[in-house]
Each structure stands twice: as structure tokens, then as C-alpha cells.
mmCIF file as gemmi writes it, N, C-alpha and C atoms, coordinates in Angstrom:
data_model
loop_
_atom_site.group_PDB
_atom_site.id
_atom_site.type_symbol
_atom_site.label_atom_id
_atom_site.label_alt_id
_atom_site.label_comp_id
_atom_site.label_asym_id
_atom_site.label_entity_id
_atom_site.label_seq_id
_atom_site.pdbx_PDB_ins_code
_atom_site.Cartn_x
_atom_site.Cartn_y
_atom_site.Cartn_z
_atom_site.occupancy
_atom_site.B_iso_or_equiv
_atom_site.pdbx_formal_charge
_atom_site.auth_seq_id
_atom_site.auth_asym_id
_atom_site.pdbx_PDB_model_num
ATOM 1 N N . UNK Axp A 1 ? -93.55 -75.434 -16.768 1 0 ? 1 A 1
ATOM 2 C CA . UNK Axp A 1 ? -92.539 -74.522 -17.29 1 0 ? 1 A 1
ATOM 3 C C . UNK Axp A 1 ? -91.815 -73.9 -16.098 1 0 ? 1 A 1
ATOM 4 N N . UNK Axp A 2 ? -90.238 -74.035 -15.791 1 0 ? 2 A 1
ATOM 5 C CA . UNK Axp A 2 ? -89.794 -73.403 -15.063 1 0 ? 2 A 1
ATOM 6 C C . UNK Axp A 2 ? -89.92 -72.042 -15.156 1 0 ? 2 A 1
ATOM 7 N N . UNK Axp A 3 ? -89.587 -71.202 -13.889 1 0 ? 3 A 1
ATOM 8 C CA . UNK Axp A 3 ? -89.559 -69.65 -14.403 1 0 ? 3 A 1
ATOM 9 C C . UNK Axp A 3 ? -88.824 -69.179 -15.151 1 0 ? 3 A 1
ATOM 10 N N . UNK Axp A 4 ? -87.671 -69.649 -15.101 1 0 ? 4 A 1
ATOM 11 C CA . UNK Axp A 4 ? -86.493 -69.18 -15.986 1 0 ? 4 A 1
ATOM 12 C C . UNK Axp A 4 ? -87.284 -69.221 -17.616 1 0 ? 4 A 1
ATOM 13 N N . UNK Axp A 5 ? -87.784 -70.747 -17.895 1 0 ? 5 A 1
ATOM 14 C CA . UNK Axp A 5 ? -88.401 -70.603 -19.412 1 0 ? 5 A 1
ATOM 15 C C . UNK Axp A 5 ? -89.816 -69.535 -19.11 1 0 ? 5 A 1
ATOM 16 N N . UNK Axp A 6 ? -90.299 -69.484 -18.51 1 0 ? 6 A 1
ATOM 17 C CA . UNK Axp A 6 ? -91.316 -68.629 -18.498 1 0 ? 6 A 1
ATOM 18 C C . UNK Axp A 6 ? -91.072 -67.173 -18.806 1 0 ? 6 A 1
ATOM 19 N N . UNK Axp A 7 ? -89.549 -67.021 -18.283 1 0 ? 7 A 1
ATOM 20 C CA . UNK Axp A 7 ? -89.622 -65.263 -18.401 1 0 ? 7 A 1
ATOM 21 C C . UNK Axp A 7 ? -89.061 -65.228 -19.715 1 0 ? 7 A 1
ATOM 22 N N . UNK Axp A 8 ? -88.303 -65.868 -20.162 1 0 ? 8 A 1
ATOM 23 C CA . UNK Axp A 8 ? -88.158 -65.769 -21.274 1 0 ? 8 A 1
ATOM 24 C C . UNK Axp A 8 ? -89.294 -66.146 -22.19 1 0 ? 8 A 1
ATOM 25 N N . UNK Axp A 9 ? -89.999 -66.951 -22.222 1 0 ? 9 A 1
ATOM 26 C CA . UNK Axp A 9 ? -91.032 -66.6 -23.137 1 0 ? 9 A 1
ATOM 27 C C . UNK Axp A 9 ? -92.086 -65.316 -23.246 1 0 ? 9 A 1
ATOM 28 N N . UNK Axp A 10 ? -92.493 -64.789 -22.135 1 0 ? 10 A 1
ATOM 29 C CA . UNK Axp A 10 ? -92.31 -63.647 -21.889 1 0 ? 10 A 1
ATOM 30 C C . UNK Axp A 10 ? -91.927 -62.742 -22.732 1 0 ? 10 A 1
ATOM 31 N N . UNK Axp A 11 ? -90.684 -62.621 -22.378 1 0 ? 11 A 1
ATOM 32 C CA . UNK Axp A 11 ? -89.44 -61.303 -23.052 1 0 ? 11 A 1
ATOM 33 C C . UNK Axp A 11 ? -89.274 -61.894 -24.789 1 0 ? 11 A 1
ATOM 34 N N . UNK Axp A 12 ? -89.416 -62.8 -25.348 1 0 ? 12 A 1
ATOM 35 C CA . UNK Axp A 12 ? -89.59 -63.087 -26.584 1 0 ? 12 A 1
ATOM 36 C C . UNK Axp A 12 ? -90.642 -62.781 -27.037 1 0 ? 12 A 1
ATOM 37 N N . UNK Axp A 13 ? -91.815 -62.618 -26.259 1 0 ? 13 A 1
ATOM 38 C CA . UNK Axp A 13 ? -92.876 -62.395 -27.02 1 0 ? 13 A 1
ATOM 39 C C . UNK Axp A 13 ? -93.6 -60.918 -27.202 1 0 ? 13 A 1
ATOM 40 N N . UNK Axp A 14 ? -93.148 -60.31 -25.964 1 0 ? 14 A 1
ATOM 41 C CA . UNK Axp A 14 ? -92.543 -58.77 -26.104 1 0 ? 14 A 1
ATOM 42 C C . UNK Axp A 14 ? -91.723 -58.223 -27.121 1 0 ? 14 A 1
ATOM 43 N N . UNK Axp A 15 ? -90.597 -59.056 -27.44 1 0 ? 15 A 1
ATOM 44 C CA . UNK Axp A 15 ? -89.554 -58.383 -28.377 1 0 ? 15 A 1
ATOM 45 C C . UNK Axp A 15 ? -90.148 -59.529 -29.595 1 0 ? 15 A 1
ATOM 46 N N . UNK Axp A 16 ? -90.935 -59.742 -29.801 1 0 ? 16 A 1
ATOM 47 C CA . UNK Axp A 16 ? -91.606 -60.34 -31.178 1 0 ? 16 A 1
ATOM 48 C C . UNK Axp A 16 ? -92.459 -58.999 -31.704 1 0 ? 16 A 1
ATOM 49 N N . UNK Axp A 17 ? -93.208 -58.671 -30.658 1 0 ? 17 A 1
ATOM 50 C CA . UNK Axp A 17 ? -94.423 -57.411 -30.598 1 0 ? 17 A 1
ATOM 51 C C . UNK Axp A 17 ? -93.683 -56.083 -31.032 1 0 ? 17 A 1
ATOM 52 N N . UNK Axp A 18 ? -92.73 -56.259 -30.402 1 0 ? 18 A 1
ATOM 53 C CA . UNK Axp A 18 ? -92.278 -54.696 -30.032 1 0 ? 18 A 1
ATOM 54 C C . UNK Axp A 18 ? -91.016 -54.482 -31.074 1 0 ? 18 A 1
ATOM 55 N N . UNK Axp A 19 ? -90.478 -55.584 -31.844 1 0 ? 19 A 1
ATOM 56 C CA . UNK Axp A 19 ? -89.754 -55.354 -32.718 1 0 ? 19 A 1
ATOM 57 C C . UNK Axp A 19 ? -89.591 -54.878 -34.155 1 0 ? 19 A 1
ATOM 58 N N . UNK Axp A 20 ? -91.681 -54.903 -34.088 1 0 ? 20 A 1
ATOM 59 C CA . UNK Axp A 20 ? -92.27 -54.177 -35.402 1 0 ? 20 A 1
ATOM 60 C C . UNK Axp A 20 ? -92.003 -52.539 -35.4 1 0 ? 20 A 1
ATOM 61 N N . UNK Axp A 21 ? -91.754 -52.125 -33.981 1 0 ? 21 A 1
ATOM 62 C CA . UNK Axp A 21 ? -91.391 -50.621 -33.572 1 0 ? 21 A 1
ATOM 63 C C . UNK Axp A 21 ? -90.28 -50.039 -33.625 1 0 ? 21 A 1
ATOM 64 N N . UNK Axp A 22 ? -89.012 -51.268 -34.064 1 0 ? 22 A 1
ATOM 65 C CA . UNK Axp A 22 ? -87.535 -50.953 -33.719 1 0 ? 22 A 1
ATOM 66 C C . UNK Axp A 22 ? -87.553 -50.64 -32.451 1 0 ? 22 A 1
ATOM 67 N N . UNK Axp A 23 ? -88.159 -51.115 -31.221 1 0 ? 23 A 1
ATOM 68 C CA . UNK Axp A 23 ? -88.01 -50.869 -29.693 1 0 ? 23 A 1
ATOM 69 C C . UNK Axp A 23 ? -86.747 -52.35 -29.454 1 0 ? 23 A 1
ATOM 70 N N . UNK Axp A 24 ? -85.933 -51.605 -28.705 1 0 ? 24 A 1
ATOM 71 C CA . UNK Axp A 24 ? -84.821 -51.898 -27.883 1 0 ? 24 A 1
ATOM 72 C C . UNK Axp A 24 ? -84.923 -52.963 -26.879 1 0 ? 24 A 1
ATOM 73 N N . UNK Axp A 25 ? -83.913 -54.09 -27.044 1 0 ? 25 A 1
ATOM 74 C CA . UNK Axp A 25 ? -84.343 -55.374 -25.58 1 0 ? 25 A 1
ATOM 75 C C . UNK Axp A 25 ? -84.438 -54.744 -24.52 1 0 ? 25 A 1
ATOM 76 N N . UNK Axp A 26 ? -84.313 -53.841 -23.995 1 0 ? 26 A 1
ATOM 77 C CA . UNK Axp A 26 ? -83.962 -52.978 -22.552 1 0 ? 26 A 1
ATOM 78 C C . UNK Axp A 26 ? -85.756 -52.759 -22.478 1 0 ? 26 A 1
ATOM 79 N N . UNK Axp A 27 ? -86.169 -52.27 -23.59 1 0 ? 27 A 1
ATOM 80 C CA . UNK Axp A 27 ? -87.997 -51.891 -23.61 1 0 ? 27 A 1
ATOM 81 C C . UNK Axp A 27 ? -88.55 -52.756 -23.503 1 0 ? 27 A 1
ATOM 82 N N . UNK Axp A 28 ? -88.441 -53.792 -23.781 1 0 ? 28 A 1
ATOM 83 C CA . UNK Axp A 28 ? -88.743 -55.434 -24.137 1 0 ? 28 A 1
ATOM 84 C C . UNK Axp A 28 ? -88.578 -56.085 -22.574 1 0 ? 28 A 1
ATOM 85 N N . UNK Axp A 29 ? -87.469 -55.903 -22.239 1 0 ? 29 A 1
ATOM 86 C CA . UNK Axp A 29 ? -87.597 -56.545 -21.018 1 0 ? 29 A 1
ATOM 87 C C . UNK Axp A 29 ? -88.741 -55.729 -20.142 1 0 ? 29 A 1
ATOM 88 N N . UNK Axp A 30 ? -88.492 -54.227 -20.266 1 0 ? 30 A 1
ATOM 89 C CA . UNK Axp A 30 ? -89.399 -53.278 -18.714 1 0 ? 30 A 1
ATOM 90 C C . UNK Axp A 30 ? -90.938 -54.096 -19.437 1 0 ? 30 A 1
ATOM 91 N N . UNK Axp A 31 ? -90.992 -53.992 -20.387 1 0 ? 31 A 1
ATOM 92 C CA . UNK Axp A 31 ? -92.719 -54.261 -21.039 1 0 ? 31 A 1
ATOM 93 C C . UNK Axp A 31 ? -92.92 -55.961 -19.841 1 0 ? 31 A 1
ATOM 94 N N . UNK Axp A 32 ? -92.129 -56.714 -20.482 1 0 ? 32 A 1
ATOM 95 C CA . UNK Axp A 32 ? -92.001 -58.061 -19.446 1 0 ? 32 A 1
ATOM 96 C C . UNK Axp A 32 ? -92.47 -58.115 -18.029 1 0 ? 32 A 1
ATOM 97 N N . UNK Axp A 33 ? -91.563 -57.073 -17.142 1 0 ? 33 A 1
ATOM 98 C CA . UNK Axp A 33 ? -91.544 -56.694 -16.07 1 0 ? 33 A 1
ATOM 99 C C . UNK Axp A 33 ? -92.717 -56.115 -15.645 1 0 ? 33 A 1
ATOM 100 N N . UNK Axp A 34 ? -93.447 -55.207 -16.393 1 0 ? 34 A 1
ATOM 101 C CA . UNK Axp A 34 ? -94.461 -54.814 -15.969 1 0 ? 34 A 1
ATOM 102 C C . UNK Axp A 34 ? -95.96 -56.313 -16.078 1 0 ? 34 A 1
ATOM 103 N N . UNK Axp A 35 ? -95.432 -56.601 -16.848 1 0 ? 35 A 1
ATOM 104 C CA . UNK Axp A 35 ? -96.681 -57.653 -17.39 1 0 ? 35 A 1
ATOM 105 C C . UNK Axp A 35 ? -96.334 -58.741 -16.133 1 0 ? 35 A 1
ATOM 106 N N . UNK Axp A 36 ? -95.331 -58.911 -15.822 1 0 ? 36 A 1
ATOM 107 C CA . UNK Axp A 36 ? -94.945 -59.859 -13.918 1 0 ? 36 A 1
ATOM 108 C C . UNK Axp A 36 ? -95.765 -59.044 -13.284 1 0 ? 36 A 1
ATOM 109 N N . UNK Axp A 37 ? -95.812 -57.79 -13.187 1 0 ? 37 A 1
ATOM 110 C CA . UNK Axp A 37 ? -96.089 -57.367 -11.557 1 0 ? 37 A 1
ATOM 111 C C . UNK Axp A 37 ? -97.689 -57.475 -12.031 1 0 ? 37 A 1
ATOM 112 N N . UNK Axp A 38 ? -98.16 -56.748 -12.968 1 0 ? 38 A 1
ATOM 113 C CA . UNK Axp A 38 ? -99.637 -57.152 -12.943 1 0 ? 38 A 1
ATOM 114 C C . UNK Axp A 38 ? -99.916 -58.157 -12.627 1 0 ? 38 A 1
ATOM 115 N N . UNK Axp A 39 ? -99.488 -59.551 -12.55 1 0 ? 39 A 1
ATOM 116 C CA . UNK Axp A 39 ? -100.2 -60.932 -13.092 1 0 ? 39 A 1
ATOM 117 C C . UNK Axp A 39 ? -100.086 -61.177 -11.222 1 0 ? 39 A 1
ATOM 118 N N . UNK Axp A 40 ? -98.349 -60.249 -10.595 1 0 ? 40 A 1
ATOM 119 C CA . UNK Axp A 40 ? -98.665 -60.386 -8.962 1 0 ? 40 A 1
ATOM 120 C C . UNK Axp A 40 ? -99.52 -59.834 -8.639 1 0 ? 40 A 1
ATOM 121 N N . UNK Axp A 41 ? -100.107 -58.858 -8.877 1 0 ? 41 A 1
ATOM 122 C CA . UNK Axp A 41 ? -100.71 -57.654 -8.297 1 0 ? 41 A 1
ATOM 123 C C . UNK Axp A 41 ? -102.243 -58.654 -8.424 1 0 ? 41 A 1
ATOM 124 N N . UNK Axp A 42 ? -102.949 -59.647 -9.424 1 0 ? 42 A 1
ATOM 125 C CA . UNK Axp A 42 ? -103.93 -59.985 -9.679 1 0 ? 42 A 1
ATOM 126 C C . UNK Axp A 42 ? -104.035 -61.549 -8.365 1 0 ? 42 A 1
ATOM 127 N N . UNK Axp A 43 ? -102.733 -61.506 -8.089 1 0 ? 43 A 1
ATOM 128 C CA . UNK Axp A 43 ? -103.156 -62.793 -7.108 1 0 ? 43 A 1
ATOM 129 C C . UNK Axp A 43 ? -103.538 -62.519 -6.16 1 0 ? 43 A 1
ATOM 130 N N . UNK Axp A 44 ? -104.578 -62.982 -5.207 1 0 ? 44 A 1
ATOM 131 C CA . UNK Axp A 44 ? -104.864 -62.695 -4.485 1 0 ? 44 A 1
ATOM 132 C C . UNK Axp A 44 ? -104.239 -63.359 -3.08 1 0 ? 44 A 1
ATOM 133 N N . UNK Axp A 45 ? -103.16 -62.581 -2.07 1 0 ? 45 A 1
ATOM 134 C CA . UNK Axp A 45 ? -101.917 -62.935 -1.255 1 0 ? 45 A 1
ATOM 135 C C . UNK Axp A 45 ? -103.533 -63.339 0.347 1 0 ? 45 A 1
ATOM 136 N N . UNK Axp A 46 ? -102.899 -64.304 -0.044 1 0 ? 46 A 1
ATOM 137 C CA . UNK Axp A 46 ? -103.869 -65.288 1.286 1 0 ? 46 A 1
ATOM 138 C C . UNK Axp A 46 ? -102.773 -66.135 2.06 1 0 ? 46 A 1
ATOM 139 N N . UNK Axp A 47 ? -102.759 -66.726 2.796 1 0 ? 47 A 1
ATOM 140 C CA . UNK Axp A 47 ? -102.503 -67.87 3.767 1 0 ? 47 A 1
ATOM 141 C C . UNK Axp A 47 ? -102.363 -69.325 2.59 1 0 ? 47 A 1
ATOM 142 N N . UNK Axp A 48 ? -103.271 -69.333 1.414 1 0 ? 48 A 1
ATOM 143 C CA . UNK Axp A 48 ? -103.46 -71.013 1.07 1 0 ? 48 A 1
ATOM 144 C C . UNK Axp A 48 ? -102.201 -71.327 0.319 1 0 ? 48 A 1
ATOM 145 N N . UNK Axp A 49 ? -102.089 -72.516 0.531 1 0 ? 49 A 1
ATOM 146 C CA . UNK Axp A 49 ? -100.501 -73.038 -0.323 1 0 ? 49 A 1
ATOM 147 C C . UNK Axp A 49 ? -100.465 -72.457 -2.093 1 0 ? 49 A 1
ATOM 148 N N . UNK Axp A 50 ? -101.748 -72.517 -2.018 1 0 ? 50 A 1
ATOM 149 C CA . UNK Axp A 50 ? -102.07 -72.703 -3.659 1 0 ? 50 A 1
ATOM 150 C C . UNK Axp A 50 ? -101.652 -71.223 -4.246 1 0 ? 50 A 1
ATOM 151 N N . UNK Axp A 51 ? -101.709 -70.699 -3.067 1 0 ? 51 A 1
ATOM 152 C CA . UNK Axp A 51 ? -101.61 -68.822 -3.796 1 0 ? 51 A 1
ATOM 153 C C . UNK Axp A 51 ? -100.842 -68.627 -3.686 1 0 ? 51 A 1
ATOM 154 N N . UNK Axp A 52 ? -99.615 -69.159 -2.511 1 0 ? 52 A 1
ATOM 155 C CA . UNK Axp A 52 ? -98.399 -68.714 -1.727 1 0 ? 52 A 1
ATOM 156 C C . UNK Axp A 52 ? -97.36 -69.566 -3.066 1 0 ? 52 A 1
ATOM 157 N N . UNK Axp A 53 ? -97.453 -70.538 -3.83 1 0 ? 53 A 1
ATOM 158 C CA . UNK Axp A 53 ? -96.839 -70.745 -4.806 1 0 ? 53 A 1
ATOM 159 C C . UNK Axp A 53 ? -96.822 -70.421 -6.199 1 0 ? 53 A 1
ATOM 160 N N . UNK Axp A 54 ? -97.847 -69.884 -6.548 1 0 ? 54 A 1
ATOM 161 C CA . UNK Axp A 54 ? -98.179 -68.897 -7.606 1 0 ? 54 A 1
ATOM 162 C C . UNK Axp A 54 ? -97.353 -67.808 -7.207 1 0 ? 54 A 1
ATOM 163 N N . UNK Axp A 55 ? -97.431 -67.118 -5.949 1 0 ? 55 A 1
ATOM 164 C CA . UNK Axp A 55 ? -96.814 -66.088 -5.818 1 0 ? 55 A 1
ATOM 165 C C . UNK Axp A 55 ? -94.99 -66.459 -5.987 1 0 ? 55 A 1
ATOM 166 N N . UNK Axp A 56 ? -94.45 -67.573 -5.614 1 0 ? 56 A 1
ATOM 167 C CA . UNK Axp A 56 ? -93.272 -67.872 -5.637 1 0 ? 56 A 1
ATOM 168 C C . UNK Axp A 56 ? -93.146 -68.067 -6.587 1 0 ? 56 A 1
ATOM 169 N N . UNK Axp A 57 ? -93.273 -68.64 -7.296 1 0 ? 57 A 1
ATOM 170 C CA . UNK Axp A 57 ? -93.444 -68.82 -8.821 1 0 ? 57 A 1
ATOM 171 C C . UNK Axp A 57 ? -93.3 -67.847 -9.825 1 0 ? 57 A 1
ATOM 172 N N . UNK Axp A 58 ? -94.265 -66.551 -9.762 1 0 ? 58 A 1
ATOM 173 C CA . UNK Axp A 58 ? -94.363 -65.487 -10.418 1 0 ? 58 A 1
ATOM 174 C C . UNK Axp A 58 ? -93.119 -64.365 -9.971 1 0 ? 58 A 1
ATOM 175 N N . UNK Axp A 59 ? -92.663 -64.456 -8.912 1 0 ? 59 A 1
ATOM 176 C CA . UNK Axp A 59 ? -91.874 -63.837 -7.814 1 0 ? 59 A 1
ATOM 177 C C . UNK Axp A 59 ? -90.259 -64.45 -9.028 1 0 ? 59 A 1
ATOM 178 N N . UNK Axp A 60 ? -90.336 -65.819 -8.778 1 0 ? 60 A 1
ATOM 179 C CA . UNK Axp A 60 ? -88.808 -66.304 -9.456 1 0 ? 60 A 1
ATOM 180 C C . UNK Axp A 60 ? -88.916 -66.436 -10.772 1 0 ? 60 A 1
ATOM 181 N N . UNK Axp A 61 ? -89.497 -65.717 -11.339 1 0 ? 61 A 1
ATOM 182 C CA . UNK Axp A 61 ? -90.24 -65.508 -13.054 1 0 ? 61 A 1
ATOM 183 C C . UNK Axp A 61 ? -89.467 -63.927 -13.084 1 0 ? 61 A 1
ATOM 184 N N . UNK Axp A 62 ? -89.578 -63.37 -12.455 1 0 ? 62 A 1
ATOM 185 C CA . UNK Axp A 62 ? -89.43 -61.782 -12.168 1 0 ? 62 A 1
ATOM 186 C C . UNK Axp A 62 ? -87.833 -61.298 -12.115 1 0 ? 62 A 1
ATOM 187 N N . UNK Axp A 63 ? -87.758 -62.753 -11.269 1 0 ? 63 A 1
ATOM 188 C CA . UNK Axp A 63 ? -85.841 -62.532 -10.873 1 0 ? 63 A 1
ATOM 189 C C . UNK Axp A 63 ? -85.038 -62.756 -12.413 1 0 ? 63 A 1
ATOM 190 N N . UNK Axp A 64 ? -86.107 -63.848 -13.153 1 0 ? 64 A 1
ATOM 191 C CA . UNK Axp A 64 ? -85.269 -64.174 -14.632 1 0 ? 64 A 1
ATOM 192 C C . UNK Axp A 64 ? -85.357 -63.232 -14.946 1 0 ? 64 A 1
ATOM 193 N N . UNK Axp A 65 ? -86.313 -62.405 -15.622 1 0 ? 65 A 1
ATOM 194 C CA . UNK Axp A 65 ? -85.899 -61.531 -16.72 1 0 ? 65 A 1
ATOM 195 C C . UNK Axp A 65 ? -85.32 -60.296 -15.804 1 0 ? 65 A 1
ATOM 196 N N . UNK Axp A 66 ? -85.157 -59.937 -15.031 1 0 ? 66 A 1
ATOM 197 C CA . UNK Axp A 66 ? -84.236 -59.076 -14.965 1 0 ? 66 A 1
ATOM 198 C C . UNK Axp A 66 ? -83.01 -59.708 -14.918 1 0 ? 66 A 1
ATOM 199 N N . UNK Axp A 67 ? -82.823 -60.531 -14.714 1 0 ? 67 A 1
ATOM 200 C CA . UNK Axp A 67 ? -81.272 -61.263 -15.02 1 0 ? 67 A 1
ATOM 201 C C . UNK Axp A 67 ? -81.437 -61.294 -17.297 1 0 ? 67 A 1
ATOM 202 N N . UNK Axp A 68 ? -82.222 -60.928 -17.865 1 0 ? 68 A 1
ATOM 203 C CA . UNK Axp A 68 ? -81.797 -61.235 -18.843 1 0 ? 68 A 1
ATOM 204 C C . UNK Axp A 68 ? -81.09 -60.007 -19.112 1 0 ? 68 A 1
């Protein structure tokens, strides 16, 4: 899954949740945003390729939905 589809699935599944509340895409997206930085915050930033692309990955996941 590219990031682009990733953040949007994401932000759809937020505003699936959050639309039982009448909460706003603007809430929908920050809910998104926060749920990115946790998932960075859980990688653990090493030297190995394997982490350093997760992190890029999750990093250009981050840039989508704030572009939504």
C-alpha cells in the first residue's frame, strides 16, 4: 500500500468512527495524525535499513493526510 492509500485509509476509518459523533473531517484528520506519530514514536530509530524505511514510509503517510 502506498502512503498516499495508507493515509487515507487511515482518515476514512477515523471519519467512519467519528462520524457516529457528528465530528468534523478537520477532527478526523488530527485523530489520523495523532495515530501517525504514535505508530513513529513506537519504531524503534536505529541505523538498520529495515527501520530507516518504516520510518520513511510512516514519515510520507504523515505528509498525505495532512495534504488531505
Amino acid at each position: 500500500m502506498t502512503p498516499k492509500e495508507k493515509a487515507d485509509s487511515i482518515f476514512q476509518q477515523m471519519l467512519k468512527i467519528l462520524w457516529h459523533t457528528n465530528a468534523e473531517a478537520i477532527l478526523c484528520k488530527e485523530c489520523a495524525l495523532i495515530t501517525v506519530d504514535e505508530i513513529l514514536n513506537t519504531i524503534e530509530y536505529s541505523s538498520q535499513a529495515d527501520e530507516l524505511s518504516k520510518i520513511s514510509y510512516w514519515q510520507q503517510v504523515k505528509k498525505e493526510i495532512e495534504k488531505l
